[in-house]
C-alpha positions as CSV (number, residue, x, y, z in Angstrom):
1,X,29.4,49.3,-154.7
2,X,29.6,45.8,-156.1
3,X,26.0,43.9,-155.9
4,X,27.2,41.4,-153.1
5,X,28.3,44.2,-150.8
6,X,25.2,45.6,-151.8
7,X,23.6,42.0,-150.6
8,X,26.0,42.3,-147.6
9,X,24.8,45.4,-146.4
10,X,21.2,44.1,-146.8
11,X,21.7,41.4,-144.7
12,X,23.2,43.2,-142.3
13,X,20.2,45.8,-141.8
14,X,17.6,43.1,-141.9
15,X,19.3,40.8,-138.9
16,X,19.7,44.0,-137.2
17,X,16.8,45.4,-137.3
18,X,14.7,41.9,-136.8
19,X,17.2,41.4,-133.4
20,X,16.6,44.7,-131.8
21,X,12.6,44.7,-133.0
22,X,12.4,41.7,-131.2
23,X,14.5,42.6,-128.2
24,X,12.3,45.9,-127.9
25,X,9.3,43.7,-128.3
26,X,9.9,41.2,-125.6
27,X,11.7,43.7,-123.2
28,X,9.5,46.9,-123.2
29,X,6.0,46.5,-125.3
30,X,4.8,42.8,-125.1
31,X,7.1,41.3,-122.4
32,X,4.4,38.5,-121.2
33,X,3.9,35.1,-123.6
34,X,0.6,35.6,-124.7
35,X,0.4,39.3,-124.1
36,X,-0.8,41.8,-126.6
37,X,-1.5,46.1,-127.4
38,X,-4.4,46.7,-129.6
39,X,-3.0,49.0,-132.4
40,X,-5.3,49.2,-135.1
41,X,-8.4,47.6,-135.7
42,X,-6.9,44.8,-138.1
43,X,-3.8,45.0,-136.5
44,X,-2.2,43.9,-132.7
45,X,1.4,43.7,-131.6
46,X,1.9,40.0,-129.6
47,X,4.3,38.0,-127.9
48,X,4.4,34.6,-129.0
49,X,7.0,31.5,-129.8
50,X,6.9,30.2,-132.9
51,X,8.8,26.4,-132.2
52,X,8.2,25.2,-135.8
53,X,8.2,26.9,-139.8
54,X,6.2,29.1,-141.2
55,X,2.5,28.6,-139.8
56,X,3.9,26.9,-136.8
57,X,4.4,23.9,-139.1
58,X,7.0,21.0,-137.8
59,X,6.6,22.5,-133.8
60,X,6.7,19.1,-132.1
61,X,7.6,18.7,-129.1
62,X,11.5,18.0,-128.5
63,X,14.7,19.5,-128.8
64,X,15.9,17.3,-131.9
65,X,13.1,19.8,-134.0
66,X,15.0,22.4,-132.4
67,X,18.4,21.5,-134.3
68,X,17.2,19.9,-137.3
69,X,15.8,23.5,-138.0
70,X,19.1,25.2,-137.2
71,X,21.0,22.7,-139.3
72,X,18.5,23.7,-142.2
73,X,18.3,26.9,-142.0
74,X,22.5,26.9,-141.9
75,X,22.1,24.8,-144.9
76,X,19.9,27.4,-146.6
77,X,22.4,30.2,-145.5
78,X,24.8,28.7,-147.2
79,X,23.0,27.7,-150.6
80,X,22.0,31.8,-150.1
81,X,25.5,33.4,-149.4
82,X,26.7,31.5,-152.6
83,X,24.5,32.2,-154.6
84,X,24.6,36.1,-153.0
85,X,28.4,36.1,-153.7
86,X,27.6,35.1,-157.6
87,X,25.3,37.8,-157.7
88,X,26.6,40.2,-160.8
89,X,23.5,42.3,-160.9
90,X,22.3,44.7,-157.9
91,X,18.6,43.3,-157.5
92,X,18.8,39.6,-157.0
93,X,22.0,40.6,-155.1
94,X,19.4,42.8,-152.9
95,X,17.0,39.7,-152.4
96,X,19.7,37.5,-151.6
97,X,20.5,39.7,-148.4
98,X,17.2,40.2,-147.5
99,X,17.1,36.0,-147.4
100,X,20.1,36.2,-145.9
101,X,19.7,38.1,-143.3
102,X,16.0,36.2,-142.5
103,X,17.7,33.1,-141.9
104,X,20.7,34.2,-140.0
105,X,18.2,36.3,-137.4
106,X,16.2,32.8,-137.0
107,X,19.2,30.7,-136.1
108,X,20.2,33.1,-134.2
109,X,16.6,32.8,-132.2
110,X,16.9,29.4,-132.4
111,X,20.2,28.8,-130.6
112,X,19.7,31.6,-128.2
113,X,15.7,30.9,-127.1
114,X,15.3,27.7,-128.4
115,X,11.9,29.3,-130.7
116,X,11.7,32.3,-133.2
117,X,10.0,35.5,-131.4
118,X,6.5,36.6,-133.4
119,X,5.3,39.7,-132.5
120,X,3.0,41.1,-135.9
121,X,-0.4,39.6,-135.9
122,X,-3.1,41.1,-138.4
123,X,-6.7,39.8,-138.3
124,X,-10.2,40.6,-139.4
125,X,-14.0,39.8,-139.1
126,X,-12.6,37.3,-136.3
127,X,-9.8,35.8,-138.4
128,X,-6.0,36.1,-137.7
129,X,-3.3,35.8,-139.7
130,X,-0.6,33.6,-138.2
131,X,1.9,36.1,-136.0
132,X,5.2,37.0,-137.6
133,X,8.2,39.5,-137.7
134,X,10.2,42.1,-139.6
135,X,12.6,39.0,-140.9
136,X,9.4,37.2,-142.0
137,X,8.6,40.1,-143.7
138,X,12.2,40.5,-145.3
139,X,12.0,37.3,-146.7
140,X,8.9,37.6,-148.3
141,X,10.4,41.0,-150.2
142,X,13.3,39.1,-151.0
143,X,11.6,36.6,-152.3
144,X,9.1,38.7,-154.3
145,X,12.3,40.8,-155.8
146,X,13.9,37.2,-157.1
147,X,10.5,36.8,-158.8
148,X,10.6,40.2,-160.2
149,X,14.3,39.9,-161.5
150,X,13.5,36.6,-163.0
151,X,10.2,38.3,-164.5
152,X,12.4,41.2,-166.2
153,X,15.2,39.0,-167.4
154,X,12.3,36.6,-169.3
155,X,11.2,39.8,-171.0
156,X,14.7,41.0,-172.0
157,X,15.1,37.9,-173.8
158,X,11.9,37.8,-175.7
């Protein structure tokens, strides 16, 4: 399998699994805005709208917010699918997807509901962690595997 079909394939599993987590989320577990299970003692499953970035950053009020964000995240999805396509080694080609696949589930959330759906929230001794979901989570493994491949090329070259 060549690395971007390999990236491809990533994406693909990550915007479908983010879609029907939240779908299940919203539809069966958590279906009221502000409602939440208990699951572990550090850990709670939640319904909430995140209108902004990460950390609920940029979430003014108004619908221009709303498509700026699309238009930028497009942007990135682009700068991400090229540089996926270039990919000629499995790993970055792996954390492209995984990117990939994050911003194409929050457009996606954006154009259809206007907000991304957050539904993980971990907290403890009385402080939370901002709420987030399986895309968020993607991105952060992407993310950490780009670091890693960049980490492992610097030493091949030492």
């Amino acid at each position: 399998m060549l690395p971007r079909h390999l990236g491809l394939v990533s994406a693909s599993v990550v915007f479908a699994a983010d879609q029907l987590s939240k779908l299940a989320l919203r539809l069966y577990l958590v279906p009221d805005e502000g409602s939440q299970i208990f699951v572990l003692p550090v850990f709670n499953l939640v319904h909430a709208w995140n209108y902004g970035v990460s950390f609920s950053l940029f979430a003014a009020e108004g619908d221009s917010r709303r498509w700026i964000l699309i238009l930028v995240m497009l942007g990135i999805s682009a700068a991400v699918a090229v540089a996926l396509w270039r990919s000629v080694t499995r790993l970055p080609a792996l954390a492209y997807g995984m990117v990939l696949g994050w911003a194409l589930g929050n457009v996606l959330d954006r154009l259809v509901h206007g907000a991304v759906f957050d539904f993980l929230q971990f907290h403890l001794a009385g402080y939370y962690w901002p709420s987030f979901n399986l895309a968020d989570s993607a991105i952060v493994a992407g993310v950490g595997l780009l670091l890693l491949d960049s980490f492992r090329q610097r030493g091949e070259k030492a």
